[in-house]
N, C-alpha and C positions, 0 to 999 in steps of 0.2 A: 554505424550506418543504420539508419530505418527502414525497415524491410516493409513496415505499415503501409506506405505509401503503394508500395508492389503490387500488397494482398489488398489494397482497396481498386487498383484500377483491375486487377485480374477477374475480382467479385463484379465489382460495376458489368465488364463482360460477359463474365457469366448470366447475371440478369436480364440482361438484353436480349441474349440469344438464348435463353432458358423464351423467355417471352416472346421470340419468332419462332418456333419451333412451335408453342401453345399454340399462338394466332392462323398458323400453318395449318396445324392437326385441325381446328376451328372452321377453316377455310372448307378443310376437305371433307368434312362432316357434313358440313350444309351445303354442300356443291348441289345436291341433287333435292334440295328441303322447296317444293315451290312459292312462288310471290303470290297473293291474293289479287285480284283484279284492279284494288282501289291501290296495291302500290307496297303492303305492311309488308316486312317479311326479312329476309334475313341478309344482309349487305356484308359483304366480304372486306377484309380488316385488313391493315399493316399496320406493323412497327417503324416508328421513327428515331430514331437516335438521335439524342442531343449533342451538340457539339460543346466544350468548356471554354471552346475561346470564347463561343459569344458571352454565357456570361464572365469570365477573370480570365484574365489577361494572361497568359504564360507566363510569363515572371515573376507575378502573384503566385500561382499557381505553385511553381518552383522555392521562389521566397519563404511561403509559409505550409507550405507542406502540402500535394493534394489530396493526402487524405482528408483533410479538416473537409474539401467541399465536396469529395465524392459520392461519401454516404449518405451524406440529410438530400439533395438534390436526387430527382426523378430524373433520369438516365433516359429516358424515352417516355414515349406517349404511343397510344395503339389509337389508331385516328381510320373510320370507312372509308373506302373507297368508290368514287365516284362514276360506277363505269355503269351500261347500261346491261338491261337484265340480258340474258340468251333467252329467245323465243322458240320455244317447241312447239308441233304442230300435235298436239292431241286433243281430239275434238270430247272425245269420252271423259279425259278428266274433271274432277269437279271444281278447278277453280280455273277451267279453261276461260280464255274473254269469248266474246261473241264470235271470232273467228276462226275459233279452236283452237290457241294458243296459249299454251301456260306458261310464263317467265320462270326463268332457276336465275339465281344469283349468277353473277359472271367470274366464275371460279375456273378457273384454269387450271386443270391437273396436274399438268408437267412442271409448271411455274411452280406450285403449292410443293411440290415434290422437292424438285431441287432448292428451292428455299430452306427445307425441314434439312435435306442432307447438309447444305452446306451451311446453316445453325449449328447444327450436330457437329460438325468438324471445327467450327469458330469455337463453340463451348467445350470440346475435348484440348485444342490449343491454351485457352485459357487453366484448363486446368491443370496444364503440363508446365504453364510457366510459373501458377501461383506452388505445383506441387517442387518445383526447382526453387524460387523466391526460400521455401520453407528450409529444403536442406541444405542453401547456403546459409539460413538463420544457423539452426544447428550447429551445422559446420563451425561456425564464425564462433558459437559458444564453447565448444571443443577444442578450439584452439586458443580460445580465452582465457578457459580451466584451467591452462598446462598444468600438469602432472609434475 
């Protein structure tokens, strides 16, 4: 049996949610960073997971092993988010507009939160099944040995 195939879709996991948990933390740092008047400034991120049916077909997939295509292929993309800024009323700050409004990113703190916790719990799963994958390896060679 090839245990390869296991430890390549467990890792692919873990990077993924290794990478929402960053985008997360990312998120929550500049929650409060404000936007310039003409617009520069710091736009809040997601992760997107790729899917493998779209490119090879299941059967492929199974046929020749998924390991071949999991590790050269980019598993996700981290792409902005299109939302508009939150408007604050402070007229004293220095990159208030003319109305005394300074934009922050449209970062969400709850949402940013429970995103991070439940990455956290996605990537400890992963790691509970690559660390099982492993000592059924083991296993499998110990009983190969016979004594």
């Amino acid at each position: 049996m090839d245990f390869k195939n296991s430890f390549s879709v467990s890792a692919l996991g873990m990077s993924v949610e290794r990478a929402r948990v960053e985008v997360a933390a990312l998120n929550l740092a500049n929650a409060n960073s404000a936007i310039s008047p003409d617009g520069t400034g710091f736009r809040p991120m997601r992760v997107v997971a790729k899917s493998f049916q779209q490119v090879h077909p299941f059967a492929e997939l199974i046929s020749q092993g998924a390991s071949e295509f999991l590790p050269s292929q980019q598993s996700f993309t981290i792409e902005p988010v299109s939302l508009a800024p939150r408007q604050v009323y402070e007229p004293g700050h220095p990159m208030a507009n003319s109305k005394g409004f300074v934009a922050y990113p449209a970062v969400d703190t709850a949402t940013e939160t429970v995103t991070m916790m439940s990455a956290m719990r996605a990537y400890e799963a992963n790691v509970a099944a690559m660390n099982m994958s492993r000592n059924m390896a083991l296993k499998a060679l110990e009983i190969g040995g016979g004594n």
